[in-house]
RODO-2510 file (C-alpha; in nm, 4 decimals, decimal comma):
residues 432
     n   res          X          Y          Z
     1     x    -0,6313     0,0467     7,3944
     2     x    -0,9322     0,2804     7,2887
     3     x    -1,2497     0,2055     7,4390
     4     x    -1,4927     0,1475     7,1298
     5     x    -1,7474     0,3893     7,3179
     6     x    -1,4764     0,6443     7,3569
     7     x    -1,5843     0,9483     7,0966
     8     x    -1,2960     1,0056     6,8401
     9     x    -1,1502     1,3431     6,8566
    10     x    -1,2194     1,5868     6,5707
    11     x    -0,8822     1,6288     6,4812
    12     x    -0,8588     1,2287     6,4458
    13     x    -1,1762     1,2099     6,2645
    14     x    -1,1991     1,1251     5,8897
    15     x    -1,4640     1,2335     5,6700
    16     x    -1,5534     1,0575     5,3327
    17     x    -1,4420     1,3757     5,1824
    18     x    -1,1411     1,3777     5,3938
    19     x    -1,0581     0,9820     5,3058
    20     x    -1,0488     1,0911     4,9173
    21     x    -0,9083     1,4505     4,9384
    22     x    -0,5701     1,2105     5,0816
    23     x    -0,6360     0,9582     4,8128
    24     x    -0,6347     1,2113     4,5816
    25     x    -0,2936     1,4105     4,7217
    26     x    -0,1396     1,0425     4,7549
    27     x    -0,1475     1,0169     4,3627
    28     x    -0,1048     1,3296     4,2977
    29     x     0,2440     1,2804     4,4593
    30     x     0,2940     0,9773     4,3665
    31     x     0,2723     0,9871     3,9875
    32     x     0,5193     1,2928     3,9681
    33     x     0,7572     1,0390     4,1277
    34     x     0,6545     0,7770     3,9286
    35     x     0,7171     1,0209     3,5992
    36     x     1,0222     1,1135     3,7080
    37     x     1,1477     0,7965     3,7750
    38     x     1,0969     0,6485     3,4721
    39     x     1,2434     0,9088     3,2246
    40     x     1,5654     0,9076     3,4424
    41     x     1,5718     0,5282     3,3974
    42     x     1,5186     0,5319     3,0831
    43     x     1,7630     0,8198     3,0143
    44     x     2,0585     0,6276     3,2270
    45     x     1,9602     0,3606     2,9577
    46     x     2,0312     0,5992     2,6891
    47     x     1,7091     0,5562     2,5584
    48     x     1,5391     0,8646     2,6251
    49     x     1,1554     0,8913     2,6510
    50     x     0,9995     0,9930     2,3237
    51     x     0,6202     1,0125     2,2987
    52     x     0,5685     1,0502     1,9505
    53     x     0,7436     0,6754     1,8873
    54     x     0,5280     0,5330     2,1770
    55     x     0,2242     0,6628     1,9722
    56     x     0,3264     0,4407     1,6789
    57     x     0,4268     0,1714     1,8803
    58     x     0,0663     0,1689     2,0675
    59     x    -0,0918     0,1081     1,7092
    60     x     0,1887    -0,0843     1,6154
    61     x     0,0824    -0,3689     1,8994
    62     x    -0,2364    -0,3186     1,7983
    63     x    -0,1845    -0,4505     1,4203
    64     x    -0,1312    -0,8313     1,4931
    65     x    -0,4829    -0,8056     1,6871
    66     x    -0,6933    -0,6657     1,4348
    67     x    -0,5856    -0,9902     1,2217
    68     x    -0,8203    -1,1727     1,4178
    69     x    -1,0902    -1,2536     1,2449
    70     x    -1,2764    -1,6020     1,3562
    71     x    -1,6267    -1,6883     1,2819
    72     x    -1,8647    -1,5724     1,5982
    73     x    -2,1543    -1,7566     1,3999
    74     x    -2,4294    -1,8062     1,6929
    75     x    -2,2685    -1,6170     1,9502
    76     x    -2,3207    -1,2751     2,0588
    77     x    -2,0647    -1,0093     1,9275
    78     x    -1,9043    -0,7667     2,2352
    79     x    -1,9786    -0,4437     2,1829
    80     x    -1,8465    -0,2238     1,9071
    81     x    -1,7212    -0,5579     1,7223
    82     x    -1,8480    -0,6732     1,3760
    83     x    -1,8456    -0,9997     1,2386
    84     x    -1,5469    -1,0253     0,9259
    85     x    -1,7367    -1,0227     0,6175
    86     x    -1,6674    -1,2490     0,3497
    87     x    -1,5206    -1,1339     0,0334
    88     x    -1,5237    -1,3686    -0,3277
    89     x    -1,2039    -1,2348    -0,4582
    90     x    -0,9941    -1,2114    -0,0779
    91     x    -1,1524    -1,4613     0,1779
    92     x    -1,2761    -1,1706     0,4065
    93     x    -1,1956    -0,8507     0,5419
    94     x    -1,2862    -0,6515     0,8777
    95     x    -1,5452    -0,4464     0,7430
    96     x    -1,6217    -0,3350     0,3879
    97     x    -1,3395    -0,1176     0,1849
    98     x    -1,1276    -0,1433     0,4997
    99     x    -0,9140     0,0967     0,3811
   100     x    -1,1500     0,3239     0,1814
   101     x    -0,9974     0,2615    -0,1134
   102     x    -1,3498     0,2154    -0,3399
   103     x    -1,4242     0,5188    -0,1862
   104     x    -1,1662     0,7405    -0,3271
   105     x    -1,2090     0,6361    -0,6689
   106     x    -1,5974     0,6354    -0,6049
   107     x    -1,5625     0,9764    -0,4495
   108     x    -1,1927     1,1672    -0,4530
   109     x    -1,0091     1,0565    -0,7871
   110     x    -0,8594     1,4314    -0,9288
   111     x    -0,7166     1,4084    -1,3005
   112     x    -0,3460     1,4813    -1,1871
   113     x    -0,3107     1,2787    -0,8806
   114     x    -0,0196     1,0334    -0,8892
   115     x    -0,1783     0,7701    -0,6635
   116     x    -0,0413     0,4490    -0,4897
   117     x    -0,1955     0,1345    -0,4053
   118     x    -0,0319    -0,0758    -0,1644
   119     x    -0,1061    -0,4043    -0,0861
   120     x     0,0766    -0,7220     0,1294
   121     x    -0,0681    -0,8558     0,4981
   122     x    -0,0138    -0,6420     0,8262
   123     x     0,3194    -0,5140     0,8070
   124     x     0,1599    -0,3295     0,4909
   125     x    -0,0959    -0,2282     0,6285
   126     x     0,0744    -0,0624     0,9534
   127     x     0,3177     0,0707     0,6769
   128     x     0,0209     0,2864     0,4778
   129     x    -0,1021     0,4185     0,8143
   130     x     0,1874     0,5414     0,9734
   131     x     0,4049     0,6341     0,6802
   132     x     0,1929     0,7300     0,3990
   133     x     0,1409     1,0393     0,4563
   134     x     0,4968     1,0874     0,4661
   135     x     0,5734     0,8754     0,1674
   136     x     0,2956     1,0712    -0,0436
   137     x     0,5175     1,4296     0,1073
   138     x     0,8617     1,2850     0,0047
   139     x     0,7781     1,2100    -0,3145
   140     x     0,5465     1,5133    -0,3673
   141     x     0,8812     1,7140    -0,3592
   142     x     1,0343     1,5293    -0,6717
   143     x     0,9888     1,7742    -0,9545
   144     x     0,9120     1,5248    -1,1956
   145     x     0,5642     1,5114    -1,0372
   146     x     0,5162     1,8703    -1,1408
   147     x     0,3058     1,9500    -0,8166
   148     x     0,0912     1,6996    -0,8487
   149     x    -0,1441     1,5635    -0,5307
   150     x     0,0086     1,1967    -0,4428
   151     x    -0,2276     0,9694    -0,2447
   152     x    -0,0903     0,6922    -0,1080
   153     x    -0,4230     0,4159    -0,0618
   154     x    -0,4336     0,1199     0,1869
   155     x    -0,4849    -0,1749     0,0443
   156     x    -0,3557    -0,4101     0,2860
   157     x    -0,5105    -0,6730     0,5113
   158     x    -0,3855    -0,8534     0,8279
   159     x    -0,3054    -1,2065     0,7968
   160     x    -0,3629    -1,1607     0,4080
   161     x    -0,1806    -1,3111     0,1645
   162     x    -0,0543    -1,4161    -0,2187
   163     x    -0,2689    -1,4595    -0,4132
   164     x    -0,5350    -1,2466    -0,1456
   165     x    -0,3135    -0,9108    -0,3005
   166     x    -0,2997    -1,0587    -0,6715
   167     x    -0,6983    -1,0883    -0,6481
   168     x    -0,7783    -0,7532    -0,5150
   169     x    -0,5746    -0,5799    -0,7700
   170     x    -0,7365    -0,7588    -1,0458
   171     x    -1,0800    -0,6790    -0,8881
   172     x    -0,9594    -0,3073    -0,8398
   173     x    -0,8833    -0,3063    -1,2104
   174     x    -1,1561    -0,4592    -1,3208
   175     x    -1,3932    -0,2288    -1,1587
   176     x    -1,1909     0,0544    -1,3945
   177     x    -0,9470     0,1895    -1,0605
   178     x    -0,6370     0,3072    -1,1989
   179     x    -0,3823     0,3618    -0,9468
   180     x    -0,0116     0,5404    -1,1158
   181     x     0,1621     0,2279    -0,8858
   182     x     0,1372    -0,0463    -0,7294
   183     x     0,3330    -0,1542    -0,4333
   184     x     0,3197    -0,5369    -0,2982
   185     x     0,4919    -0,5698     0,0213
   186     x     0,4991    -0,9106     0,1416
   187     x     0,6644    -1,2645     0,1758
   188     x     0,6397    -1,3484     0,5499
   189     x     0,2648    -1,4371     0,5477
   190     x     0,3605    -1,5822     0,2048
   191     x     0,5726    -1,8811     0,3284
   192     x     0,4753    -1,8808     0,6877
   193     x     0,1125    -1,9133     0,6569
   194     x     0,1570    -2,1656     0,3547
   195     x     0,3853    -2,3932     0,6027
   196     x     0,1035    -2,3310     0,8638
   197     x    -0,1811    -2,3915     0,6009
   198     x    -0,0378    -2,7150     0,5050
   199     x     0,0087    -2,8852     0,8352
   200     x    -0,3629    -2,8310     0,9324
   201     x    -0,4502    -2,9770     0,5816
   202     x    -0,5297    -2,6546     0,4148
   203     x    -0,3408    -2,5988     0,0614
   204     x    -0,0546    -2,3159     0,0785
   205     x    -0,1980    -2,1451    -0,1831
   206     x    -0,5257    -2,0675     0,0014
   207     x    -0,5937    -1,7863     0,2194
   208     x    -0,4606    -1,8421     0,5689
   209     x    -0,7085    -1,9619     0,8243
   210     x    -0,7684    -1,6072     1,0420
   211     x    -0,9006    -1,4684     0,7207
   212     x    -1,0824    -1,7668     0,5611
   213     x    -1,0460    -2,1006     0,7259
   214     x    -1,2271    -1,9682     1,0801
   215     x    -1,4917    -1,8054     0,9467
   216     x    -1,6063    -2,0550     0,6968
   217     x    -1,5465    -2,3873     0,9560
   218     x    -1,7374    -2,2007     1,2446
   219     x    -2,0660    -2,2082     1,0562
   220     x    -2,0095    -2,6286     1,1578
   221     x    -1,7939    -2,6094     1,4744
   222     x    -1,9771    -2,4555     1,7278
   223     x    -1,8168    -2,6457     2,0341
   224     x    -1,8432    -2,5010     2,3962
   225     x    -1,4376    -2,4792     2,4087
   226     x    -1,4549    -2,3101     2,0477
   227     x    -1,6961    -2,0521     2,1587
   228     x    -1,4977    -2,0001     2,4991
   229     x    -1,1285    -1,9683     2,2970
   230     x    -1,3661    -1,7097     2,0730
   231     x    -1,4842    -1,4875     2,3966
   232     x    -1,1374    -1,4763     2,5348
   233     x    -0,9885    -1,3135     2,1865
   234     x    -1,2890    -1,0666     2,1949
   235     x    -1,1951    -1,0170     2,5369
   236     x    -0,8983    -0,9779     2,4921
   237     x    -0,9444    -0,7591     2,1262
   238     x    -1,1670    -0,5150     2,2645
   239     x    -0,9165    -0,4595     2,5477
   240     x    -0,6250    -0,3520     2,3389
   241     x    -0,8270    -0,1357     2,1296
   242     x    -0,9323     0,0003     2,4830
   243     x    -0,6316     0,0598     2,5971
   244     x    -0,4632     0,2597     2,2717
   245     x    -0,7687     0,4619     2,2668
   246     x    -0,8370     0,6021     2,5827
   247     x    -0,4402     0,6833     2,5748
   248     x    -0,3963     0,8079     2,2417
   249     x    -0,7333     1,0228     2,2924
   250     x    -0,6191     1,1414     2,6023
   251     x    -0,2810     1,2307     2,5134
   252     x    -0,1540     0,9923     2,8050
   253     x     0,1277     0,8609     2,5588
   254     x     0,3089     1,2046     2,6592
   255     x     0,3332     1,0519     3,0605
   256     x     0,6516     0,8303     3,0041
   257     x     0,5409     0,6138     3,3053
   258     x     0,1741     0,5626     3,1621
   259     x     0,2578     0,5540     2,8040
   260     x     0,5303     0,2613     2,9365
   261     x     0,2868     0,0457     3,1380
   262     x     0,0704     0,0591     2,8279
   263     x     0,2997    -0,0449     2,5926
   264     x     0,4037    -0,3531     2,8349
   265     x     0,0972    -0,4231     2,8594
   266     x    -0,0005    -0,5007     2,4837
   267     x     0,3157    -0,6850     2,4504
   268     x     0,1499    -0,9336     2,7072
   269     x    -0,1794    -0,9533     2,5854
   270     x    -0,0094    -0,9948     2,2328
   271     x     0,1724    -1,3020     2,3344
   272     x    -0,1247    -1,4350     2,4818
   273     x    -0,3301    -1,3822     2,1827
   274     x    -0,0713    -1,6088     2,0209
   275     x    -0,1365    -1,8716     2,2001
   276     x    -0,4901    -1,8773     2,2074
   277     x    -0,4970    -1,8316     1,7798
   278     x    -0,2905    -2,1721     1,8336
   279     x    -0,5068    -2,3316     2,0418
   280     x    -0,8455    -2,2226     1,8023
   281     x    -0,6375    -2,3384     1,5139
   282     x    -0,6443    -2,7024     1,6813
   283     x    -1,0083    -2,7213     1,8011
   284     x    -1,1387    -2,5833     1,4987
   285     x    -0,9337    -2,8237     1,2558
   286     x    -1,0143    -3,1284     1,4901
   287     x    -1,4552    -3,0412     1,4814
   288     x    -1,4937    -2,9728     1,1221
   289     x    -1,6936    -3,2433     0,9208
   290     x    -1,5387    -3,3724     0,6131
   291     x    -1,7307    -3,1744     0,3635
   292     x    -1,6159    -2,7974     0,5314
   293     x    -1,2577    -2,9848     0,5749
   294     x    -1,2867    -2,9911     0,2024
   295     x    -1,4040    -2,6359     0,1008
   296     x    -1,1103    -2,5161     0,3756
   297     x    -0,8170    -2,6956     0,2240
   298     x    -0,8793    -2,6534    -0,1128
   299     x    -0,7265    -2,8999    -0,3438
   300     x    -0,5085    -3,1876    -0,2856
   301     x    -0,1371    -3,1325    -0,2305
   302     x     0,1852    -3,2452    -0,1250
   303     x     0,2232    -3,2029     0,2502
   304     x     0,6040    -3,3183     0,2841
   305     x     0,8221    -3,0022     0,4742
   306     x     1,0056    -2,9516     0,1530
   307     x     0,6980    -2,9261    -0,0653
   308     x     0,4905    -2,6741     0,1557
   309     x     0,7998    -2,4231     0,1096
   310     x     0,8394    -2,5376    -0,2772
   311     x     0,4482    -2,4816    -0,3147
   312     x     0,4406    -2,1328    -0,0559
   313     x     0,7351    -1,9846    -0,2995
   314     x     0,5724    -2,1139    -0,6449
   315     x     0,2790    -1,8907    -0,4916
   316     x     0,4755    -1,5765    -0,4236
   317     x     0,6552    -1,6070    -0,7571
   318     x     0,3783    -1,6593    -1,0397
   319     x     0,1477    -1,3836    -0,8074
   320     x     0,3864    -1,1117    -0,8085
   321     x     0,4599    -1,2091    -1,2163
   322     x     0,0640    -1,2043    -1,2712
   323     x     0,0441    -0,8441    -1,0881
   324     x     0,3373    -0,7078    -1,3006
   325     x     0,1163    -0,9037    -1,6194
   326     x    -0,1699    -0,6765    -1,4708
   327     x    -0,0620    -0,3242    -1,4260
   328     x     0,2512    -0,3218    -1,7361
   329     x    -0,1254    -0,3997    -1,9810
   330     x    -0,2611    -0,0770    -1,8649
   331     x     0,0677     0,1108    -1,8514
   332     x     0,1006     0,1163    -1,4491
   333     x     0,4198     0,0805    -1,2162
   334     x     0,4907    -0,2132    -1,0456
   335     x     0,6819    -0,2864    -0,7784
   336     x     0,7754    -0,5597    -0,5221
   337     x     0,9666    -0,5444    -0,2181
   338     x     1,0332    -0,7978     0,0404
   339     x     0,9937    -0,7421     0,4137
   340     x     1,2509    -0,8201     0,6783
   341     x     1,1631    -1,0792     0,9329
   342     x     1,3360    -1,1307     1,2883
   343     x     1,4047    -1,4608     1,2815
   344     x     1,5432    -1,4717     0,9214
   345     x     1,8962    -1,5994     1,0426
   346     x     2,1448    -1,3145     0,9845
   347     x     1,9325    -1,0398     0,9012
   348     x     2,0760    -0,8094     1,1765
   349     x     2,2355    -0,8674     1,5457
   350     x     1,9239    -0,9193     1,7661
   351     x     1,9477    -0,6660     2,0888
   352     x     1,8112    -0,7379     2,4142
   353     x     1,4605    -0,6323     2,4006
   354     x     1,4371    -0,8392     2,0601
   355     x     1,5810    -1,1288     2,2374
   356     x     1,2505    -1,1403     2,4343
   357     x     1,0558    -1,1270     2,1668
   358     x     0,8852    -1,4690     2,1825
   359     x     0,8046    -1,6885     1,8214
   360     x     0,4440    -1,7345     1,7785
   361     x     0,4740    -2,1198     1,6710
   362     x     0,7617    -2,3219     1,4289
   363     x     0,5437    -2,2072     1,1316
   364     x     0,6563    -1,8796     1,1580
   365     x     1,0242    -1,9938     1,2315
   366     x     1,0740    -2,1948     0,9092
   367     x     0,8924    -1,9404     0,7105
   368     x     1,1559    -1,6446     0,8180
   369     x     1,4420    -1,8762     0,8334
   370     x     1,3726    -2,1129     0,5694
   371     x     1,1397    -1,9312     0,3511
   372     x     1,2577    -1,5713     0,3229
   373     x     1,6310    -1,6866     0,1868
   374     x     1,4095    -1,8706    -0,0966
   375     x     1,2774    -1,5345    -0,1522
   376     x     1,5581    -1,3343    -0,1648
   377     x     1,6751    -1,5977    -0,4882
   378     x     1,3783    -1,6168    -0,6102
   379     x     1,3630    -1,2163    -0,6540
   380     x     1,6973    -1,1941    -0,8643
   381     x     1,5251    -1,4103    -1,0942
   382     x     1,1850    -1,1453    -1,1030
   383     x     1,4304    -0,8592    -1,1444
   384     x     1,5921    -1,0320    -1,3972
   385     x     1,2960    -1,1012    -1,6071
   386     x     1,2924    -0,6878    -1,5264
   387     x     1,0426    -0,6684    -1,2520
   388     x     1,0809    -0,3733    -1,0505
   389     x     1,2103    -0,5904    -0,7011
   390     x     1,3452    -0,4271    -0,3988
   391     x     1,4651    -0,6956    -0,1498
   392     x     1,4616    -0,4784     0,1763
   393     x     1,4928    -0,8348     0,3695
   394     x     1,8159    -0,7443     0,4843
   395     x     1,7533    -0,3594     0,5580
   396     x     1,8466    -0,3567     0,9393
   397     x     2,1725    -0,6071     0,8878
   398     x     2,4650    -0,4793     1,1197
   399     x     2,2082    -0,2819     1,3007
   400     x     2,2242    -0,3130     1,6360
   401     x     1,9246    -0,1524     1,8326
   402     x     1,6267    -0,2145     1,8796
   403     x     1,3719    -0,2832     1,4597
   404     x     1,1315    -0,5078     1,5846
   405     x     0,8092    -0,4975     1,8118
   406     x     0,7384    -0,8631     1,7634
   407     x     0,8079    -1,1142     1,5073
   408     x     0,7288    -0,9385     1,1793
   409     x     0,6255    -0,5503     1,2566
   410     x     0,9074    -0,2659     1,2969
   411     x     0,9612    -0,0115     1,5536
   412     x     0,8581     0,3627     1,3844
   413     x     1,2242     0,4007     1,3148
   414     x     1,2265     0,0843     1,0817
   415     x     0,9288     0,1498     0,9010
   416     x     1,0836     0,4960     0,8663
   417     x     1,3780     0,3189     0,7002
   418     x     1,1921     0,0890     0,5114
   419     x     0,9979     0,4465     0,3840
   420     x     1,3305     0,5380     0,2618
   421     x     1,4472     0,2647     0,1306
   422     x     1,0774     0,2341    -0,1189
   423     x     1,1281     0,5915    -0,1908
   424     x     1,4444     0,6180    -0,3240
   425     x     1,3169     0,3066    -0,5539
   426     x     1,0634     0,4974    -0,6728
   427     x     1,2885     0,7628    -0,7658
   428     x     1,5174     0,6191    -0,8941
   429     x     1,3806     0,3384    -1,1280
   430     x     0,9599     0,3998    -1,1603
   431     x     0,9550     0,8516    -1,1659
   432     x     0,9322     0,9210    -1,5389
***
């Protein structure tokens, strides 16, 4: 044993420098190992390591999180977070024109442009960010456009639904916008959030409680467990966004072992951001004094099972026949198309990684497995009365890999199908 007093030989001696200079080595080793390691397992897999698709993916996850959007009334906001603002024709939004689409008729409207506006909840919204640009390219190429500059517009919302999309149309036309088309994408949030709407006493037809219900009952529910359920989603909010920044800005989504732990990552804090929306839903509905209860819900209504997916599919219907009314007075294009869900029953065999894809609550069960077969029927009766009606529902049926991130949003590859799928549509029944 070494006497304490004994001096340590210089060879055995360790400056601070020294200490980090092997810290340092250790990970430079180590994450060449770690690199390596995980695009061979991945490539035994046969799923080899593409960078690009983890990109998407990373904003994919962070879609579902941006659709919160609670009432911090009397709290302090984290940093870099604004309070959703609310709007008189939609409920709310994130932030005004969230997708700049007042701006580019305020600002960028060109006399030739064949322009888009799309509308629907989150998966519409993901779906103008990641393949517009694309869309706008494919169907730049069709001759029939004669050259002209198509702009494909966001005008989607997260959690956002009919008649949120039949309202900011009207508003947009009102205000003289003239987009060439419209595209509604929808009918998950439709008849999921109605189902959800109606068991916490809200009316299906009213916005769902993310984007109007929490930010109008906080003003009278400022409980300590409220305001604790709030700081965790914050928490957990500003963390995401954290986390697809610093790798997106950094490139990091090229390191498969770093661009893998990321991605595993916001799958967690997804599911946990689930469960904490369920748990706000409950305290919230449980504090609110009768007269906000009232200006939530909305009007009376029949709260049987069978009646919240009669009322949620009454909703879809006369909205999308309204928005057709709309655009076919001023001479626009119209057209609807129907998302796929996971857990509509028979809309493709579910693979592995979907089969740990975990249900946020039985709301959004019955309204994929109950609701979007309603829809499907229902739109052979809007295409009959000659709506333009694309029922993509069952786009990934017999497909075996791997569509879905989570419940309701696609891999890149799907919404790169789905891209397809809306612009051979367009080709084929809206192009003059």
């Amino acid at each position: 044993m070494t006497d304490p007093a004994t001096p340590i030989p210089a060879a055995r001696r360790r400056t601070p420098r020294g200490r980090i200079a092997i810290i340092v080595g250790a990970l430079l080793l180590g994450l060449p190992m770690a690199e390596v390691s995980a695009r061979v397992w991945l490539w035994t897999s046969g799923k080899p390591y593409d960078a690009q698709a983890t990109a998407r993916s990373l904003r994919s996850l962070l879609v579902p999180t941006e659709a919160f959007a609670t009432a911090t009334v009397g709290t302090a906001l984290p940093a870099g977070t604004q309070r959703p603002i609310l709007n008189p024709y939609y409920a709310s939004e994130e932030k005004p024109d969230f997708g700049g689409v007042y701006a580019h008729f305020r600002q960028d409207v060109r006399p030739d442009d064949y322009t888009i506006l799309l509308t629907g909840g989150s998966v519409a919204a993901f779906f103008a960010l990641t393949e517009g640009e694309a869309l706008a390219q494919d169907l730049g190429r069709d001759p029939r456009l004669d050259g002209r500059r198509v702009v494909v517009l966001q005008g989607a919302h997260a959690s956002h639904k009919q008649p949120q999309q039949q309202n900011r149309v009207a508003l947009h036309l009102s205000l003289g916008h003239r987009p060439d088309l419209v595209i509604d994408l929808n009918g998950f949030n439709e008849m999921a959030f109605g189902v959800e709407n109606g068991r916490k006493g809200c009316n299906p037809a009213w916005p769902t409680s993310p984007s109007w219900g929490s930010s109008v009952a906080g003003v009278s529910s400022p409980s300590p467990e409220r305001m604790d359920l709030i700081a965790e989603l914050w928490k957990l909010r500003n963390e995401s966004y954290g986390i697809v920044r610093s790798v997106l800005k950094n490139g990091l989504q090229r390191s498969c072992a770093i661009g893998t732990l990321a991605e595993a990552r916001l799958r967690t804090l997804s599911v946990r951001r689930n469960e904490l929306q369920q748990r706000l839903a409950l305290v919230e509905n449980a504090s609110t004094d009768e007269r906000t209860r009232r200006q939530v819900g909305g009007p009376d209504f029949d709260a049987s099972p069978e009646a919240l997916l009669d009322a949620s599919e009454r909703v879809w219907i006369e909205s999308s026949r309204s928005m057709r009314a709309l655009c076919d007075s001023r001479g626009l294009a119209y057209l609807h198309v129907l998302q796929p869900a996971l857990f509509d029953a028979g809309s493709k065999p579910v693979s592995a990684e979907e089969q740990r894809i975990q249900n946020p609550n039985d709301s959004w069960l019955i309204g994929a497995r109950d609701g979007l077969p309603r829809l499907r029927r229902a739109g052979l009766q809007l295409a009959a009365e000659g709506e333009h009606f694309l029922d993509a529902s069952r786009m990934f049926d017999g497909l075996t890999e791997t569509y879905f991130v989570d419940a309701i949003h696609f891999t890149p590859r799907g919404n790169a199908m789905l891209r397809a799928l809306i612009v051979e549509r367009i080709r084929s029944e809206i192009l003059p």
